[in-house]
MIVEX-5226 format. One record per atom (N, C-alpha, C): atom name; x, y, z; residue number from 0. Coordinates in nm, 3 decimals, padded with zeros to 5 digits. Layout:
# MIVEX-5226
+----+---------+---------+---------+-----+
:  a :       u :       v :       w :   k :
+----+---------+---------+---------+-----+
: CA :       X :       Y :       Z : NUM :
...
+----+---------+---------+---------+-----+
***
This chain:
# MIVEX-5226
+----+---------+---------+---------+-----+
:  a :       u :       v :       w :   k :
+----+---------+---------+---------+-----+
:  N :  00.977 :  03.745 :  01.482 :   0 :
: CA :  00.997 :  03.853 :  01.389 :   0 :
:  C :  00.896 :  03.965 :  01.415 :   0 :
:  N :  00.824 :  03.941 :  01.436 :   1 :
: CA :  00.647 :  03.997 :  01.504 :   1 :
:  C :  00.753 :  04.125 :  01.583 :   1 :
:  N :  00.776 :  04.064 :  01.709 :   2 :
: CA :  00.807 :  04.120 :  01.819 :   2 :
:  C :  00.925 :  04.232 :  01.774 :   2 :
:  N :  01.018 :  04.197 :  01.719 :   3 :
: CA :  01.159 :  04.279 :  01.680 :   3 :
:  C :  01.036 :  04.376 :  01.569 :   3 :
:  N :  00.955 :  04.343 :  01.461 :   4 :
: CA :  00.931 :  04.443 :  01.392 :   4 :
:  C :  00.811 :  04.541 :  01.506 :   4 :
:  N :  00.779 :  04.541 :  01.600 :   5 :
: CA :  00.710 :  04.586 :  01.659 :   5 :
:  C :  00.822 :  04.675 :  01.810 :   5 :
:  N :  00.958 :  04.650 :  01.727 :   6 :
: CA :  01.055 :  04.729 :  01.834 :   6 :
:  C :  01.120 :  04.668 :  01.970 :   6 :
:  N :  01.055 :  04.532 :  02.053 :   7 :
: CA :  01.084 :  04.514 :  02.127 :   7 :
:  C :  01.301 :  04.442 :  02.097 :   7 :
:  N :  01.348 :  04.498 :  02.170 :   8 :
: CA :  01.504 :  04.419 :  02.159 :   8 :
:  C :  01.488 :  04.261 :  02.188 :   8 :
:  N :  01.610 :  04.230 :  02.189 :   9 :
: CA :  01.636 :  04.057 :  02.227 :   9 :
:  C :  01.588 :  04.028 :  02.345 :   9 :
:  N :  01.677 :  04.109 :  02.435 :  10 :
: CA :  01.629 :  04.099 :  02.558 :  10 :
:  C :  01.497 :  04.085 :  02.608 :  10 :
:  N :  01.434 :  04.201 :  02.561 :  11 :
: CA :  01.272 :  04.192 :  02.603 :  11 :
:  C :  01.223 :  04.050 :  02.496 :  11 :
:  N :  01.258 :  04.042 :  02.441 :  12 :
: CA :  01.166 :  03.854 :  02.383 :  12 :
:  C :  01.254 :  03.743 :  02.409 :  12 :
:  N :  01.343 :  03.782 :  02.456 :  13 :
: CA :  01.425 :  03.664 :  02.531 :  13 :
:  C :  01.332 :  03.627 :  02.714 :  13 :
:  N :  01.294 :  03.742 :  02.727 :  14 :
: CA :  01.201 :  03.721 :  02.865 :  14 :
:  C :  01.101 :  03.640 :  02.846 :  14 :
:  N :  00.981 :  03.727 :  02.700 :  15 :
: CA :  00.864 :  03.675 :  02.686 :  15 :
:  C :  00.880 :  03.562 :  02.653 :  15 :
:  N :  00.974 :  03.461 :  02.576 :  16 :
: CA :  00.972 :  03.337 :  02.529 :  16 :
:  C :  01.062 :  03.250 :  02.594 :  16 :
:  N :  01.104 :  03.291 :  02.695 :  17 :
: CA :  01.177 :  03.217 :  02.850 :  17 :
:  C :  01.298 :  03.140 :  02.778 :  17 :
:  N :  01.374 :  03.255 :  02.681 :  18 :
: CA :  01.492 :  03.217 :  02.647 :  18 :
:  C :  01.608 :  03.326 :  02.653 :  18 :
:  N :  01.736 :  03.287 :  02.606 :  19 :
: CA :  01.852 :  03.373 :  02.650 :  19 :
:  C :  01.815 :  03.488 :  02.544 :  19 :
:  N :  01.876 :  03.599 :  02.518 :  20 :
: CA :  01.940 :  03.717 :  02.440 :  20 :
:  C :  02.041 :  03.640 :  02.306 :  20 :
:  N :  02.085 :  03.564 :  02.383 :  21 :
: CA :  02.168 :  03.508 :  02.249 :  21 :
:  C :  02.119 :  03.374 :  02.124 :  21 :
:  N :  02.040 :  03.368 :  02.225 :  22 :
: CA :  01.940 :  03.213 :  02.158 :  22 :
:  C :  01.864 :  03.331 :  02.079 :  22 :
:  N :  01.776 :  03.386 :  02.136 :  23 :
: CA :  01.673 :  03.518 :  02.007 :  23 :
:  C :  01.777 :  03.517 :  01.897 :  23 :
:  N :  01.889 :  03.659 :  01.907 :  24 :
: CA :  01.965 :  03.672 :  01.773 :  24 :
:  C :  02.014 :  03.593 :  01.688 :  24 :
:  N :  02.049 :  03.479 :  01.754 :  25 :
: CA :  02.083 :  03.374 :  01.659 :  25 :
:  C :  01.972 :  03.303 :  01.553 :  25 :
:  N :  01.860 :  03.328 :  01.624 :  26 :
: CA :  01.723 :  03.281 :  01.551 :  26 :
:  C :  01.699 :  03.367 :  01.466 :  26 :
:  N :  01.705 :  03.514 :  01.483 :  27 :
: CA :  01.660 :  03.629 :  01.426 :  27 :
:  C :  01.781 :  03.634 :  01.335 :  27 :
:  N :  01.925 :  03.582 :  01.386 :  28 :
: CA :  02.051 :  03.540 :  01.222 :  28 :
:  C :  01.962 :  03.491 :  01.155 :  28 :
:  N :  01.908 :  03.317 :  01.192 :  29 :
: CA :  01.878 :  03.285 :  01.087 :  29 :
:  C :  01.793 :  03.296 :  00.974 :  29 :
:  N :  01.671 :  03.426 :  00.983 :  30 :
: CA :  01.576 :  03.344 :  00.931 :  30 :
:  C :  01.636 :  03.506 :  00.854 :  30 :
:  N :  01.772 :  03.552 :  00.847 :  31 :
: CA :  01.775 :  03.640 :  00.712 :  31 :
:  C :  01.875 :  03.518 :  00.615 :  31 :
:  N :  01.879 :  03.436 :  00.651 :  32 :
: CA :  01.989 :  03.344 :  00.571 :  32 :
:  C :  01.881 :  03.304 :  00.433 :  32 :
:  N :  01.869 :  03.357 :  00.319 :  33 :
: CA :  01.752 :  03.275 :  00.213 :  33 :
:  C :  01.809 :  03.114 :  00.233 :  33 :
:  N :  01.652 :  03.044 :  00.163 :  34 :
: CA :  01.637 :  02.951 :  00.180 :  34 :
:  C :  01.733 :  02.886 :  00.044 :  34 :
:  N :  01.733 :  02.743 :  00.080 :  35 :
: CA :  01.804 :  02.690 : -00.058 :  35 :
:  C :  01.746 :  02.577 : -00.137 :  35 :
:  N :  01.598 :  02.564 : -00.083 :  36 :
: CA :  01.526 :  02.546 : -00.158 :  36 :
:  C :  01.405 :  02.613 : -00.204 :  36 :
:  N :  01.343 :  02.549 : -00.343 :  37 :
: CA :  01.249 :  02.657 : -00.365 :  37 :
:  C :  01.092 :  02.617 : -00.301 :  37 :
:  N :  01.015 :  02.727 : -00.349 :  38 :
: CA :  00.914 :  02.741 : -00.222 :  38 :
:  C :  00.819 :  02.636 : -00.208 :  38 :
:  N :  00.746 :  02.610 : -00.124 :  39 :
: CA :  00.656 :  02.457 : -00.108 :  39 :
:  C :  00.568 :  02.445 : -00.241 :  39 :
:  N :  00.553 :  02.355 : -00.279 :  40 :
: CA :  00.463 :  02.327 : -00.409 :  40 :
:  C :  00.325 :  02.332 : -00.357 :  40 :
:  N :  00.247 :  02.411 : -00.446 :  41 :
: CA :  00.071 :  02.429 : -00.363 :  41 :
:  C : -00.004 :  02.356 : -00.533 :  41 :
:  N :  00.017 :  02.347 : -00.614 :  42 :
: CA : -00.041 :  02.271 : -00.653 :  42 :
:  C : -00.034 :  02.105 : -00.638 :  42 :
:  N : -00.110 :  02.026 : -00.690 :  43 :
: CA : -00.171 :  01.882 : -00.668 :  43 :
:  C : -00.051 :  01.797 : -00.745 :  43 :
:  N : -00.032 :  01.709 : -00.721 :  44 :
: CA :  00.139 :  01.656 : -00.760 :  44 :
:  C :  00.030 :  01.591 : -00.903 :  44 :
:  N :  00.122 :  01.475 : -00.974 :  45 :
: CA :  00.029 :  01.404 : -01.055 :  45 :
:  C : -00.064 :  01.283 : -01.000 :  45 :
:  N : -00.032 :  01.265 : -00.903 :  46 :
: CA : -00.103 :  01.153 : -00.779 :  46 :
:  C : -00.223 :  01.175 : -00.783 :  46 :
:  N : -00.206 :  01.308 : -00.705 :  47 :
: CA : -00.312 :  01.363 : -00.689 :  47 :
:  C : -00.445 :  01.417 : -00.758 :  47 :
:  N : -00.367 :  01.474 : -00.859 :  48 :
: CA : -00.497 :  01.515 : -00.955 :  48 :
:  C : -00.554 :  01.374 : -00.964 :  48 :
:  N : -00.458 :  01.297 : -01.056 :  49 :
: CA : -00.542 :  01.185 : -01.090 :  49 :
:  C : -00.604 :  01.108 : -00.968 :  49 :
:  N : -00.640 :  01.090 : -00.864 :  50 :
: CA : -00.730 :  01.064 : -00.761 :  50 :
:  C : -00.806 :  01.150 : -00.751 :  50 :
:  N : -00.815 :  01.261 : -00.734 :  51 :
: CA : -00.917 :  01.350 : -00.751 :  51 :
:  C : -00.976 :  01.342 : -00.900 :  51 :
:  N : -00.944 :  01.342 : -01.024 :  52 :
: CA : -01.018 :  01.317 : -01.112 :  52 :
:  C : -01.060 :  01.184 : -01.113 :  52 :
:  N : -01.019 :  01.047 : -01.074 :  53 :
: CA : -01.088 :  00.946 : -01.030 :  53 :
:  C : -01.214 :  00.966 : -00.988 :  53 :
:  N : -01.232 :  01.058 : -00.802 :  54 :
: CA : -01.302 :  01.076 : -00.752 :  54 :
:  C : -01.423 :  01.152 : -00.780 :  54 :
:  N : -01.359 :  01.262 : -00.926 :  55 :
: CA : -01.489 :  01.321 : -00.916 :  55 :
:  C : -01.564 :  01.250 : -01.083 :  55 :
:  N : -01.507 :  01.114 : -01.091 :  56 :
: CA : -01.556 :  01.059 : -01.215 :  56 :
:  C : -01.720 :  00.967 : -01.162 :  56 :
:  N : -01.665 :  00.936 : -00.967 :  57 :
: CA : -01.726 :  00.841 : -00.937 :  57 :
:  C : -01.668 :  00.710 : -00.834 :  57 :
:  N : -01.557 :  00.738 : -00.909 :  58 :
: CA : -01.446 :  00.578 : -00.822 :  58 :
:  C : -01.453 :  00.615 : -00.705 :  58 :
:  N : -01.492 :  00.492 : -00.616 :  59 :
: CA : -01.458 :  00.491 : -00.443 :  59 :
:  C : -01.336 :  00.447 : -00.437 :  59 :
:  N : -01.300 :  00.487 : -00.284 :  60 :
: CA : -01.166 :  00.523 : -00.237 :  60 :
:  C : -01.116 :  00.365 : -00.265 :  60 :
:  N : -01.190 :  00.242 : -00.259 :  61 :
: CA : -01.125 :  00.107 : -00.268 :  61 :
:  C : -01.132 :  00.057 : -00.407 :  61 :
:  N : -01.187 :  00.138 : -00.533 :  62 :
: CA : -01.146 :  00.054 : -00.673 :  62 :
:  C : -00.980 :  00.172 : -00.644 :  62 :
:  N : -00.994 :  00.301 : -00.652 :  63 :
: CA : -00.854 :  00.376 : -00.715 :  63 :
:  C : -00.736 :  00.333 : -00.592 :  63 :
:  N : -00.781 :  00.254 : -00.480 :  64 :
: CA : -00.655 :  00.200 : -00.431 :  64 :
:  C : -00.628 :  00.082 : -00.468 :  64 :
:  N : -00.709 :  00.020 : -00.527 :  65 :
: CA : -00.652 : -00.167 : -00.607 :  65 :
:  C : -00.568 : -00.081 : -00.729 :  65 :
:  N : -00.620 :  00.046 : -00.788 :  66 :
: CA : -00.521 :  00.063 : -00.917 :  66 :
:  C : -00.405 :  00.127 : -00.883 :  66 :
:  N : -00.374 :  00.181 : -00.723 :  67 :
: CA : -00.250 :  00.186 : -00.716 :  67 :
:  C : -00.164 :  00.118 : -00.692 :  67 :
:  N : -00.281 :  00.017 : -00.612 :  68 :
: CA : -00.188 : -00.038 : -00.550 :  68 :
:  C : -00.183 : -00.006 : -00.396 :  68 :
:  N : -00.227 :  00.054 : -00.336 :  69 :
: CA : -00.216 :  00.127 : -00.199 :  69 :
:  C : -00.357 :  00.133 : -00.119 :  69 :
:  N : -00.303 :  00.160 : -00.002 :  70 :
: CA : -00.463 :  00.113 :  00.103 :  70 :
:  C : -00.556 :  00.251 :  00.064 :  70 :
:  N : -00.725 :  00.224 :  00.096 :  71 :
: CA : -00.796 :  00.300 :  00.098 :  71 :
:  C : -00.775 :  00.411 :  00.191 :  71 :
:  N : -00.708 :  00.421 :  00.304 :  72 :
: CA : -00.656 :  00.530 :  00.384 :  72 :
:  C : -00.577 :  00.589 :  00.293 :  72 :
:  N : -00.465 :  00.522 :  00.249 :  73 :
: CA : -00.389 :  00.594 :  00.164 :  73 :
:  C : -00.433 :  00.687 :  00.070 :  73 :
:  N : -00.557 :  00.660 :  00.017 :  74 :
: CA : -00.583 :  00.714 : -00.078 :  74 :
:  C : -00.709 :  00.830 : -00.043 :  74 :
:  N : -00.721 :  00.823 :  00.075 :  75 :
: CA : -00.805 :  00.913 :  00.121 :  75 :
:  C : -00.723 :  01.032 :  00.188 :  75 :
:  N : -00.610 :  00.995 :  00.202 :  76 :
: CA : -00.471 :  01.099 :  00.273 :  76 :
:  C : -00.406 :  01.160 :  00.112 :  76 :
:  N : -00.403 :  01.081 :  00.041 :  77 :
: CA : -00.374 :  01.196 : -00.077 :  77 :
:  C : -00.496 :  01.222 : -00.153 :  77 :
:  N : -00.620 :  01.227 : -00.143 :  78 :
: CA : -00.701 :  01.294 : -00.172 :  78 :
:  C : -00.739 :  01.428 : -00.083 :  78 :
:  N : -00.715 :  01.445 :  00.049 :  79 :
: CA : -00.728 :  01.494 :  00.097 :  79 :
:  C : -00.588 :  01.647 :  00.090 :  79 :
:  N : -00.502 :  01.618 :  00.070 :  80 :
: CA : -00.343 :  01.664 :  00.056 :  80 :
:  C : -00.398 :  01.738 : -00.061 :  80 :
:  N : -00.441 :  01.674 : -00.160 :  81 :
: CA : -00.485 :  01.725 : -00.262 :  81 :
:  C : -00.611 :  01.864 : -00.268 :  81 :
:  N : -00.700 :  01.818 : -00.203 :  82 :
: CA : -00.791 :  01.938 : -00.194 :  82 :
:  C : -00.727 :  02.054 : -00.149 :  82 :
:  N : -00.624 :  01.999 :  00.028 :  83 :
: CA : -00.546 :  02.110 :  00.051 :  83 :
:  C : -00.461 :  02.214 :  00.013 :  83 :
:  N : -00.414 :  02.150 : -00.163 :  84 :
: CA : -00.320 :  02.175 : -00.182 :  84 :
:  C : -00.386 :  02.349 : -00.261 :  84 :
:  N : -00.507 :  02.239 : -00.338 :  85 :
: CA : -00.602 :  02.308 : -00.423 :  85 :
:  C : -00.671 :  02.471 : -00.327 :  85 :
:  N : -00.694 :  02.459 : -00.234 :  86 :
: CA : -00.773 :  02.563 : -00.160 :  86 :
:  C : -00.640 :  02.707 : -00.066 :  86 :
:  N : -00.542 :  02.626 : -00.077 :  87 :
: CA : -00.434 :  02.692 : -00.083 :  87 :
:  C : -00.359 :  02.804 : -00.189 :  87 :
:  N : -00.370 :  02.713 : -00.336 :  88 :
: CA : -00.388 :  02.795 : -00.422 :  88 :
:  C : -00.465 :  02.882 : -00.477 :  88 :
:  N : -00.550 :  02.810 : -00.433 :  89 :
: CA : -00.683 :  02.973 : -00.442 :  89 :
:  C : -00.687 :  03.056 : -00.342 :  89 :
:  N : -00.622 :  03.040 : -00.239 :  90 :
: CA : -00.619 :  03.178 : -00.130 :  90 :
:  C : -00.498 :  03.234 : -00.181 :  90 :
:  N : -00.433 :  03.211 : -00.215 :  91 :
: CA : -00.242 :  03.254 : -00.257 :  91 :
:  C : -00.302 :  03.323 : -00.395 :  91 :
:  N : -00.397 :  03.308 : -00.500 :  92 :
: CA : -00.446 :  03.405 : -00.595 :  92 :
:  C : -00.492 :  03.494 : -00.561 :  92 :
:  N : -00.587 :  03.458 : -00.461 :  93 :
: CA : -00.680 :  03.583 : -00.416 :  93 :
:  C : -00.588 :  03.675 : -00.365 :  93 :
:  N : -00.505 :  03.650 : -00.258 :  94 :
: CA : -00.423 :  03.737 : -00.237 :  94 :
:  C : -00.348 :  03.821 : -00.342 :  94 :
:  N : -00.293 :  03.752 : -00.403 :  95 :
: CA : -00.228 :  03.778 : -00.557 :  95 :
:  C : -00.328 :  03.928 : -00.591 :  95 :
:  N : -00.462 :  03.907 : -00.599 :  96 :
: CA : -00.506 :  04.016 : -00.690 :  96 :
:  C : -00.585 :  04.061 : -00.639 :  96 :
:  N : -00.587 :  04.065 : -00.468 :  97 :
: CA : -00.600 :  04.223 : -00.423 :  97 :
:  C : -00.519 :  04.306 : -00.373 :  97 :
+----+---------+---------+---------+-----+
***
């Protein structure tokens, strides 16, 4: 999209990306088609918070995985998902309000 809003035709980014003219437009069809779902969720599911409020009570990663039920990796992969989700939403504000 870069390339077309910067003027180059199909052709010329059909070269740079060592594909046809017709493979580009069809790509460049799709991405005016809206989506039909809605947009990725950036806040922390309920999993999550509550592992993160676990975590910042004190609980290590192996008592809040006996209370899920689930391995200590596990629970270090949605703690982690979680921060991401969190630092995401604060760049998507910031943006917001400048």
């Amino acid at each position: 999209m870069a390339m077309t809003a910067a003027g180059l035709d199909s052709g010329q980014i059909a070269e740079k990306l060592r594909r046809s003219p017709a493979h580009i437009e069809r790509v460049v069809g799709w991405l005016d088609i809206p989506r039909s779902r809605p947009p990725t969720r950036r806040s922390p599911s309920a999993v999550e918070a509550r592992v993160l409020d676990l975590r910042s009570a004190g609980e290590s990663h192996a008592e809040i995985a006996s209370r899920f039920k689930r391995s200590e990796r596990s629970i270090r992969q949605i703690e982690g998902l979680a921060h991401f989700r969190l630092a995401m939403d604060l760049l998507e504000r910031e943006e917001a309000s400048s």
